[in-house]
N, C-alpha and C positions, 0 to 999 in steps of 0.2 A: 353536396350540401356543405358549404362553408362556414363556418362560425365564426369565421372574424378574429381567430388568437394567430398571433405569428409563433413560430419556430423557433427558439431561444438553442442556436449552440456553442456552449460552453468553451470560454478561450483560458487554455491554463498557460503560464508564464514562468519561469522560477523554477528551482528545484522545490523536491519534495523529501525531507527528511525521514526516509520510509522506517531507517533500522529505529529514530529516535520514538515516533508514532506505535509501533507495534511492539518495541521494549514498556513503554506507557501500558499500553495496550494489556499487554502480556501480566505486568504488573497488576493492575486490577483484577483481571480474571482471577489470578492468583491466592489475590487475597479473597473474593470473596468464593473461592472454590476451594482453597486450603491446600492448593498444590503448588509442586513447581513449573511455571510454563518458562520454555527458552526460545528465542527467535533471532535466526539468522536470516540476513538480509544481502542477495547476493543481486549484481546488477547484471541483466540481461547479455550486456557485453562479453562479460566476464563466461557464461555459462556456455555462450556461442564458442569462444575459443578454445574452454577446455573439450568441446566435443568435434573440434576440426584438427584438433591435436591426436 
């Protein structure tokens, strides 16, 4: 049974400023939780090599 909607998928392009988005991120929660939160932002690549080392 078909319904007639198509399949929408998603084309991303660009980088994506992850450390800047989840420091934000982090920031909020922060405040409105009254803690300190800290986040580090490591890229894939990076984590590949230090475990083939």
């Amino acid at each position: 049974m078909e319904t007639g909607k198509e399949k929408v998928q998603p084309v991303i392009t660009g980088t994506f400023p992850a450390q800047r988005f989840f420091d934000t991120l982090a920031a909020i929660l922060s405040r409105r939780e009254n803690v300190t939160i800290t986040v580090t932002v490591k890229q894939e690549n990076e984590q590949r090599q230090k475990a083939a080392v």
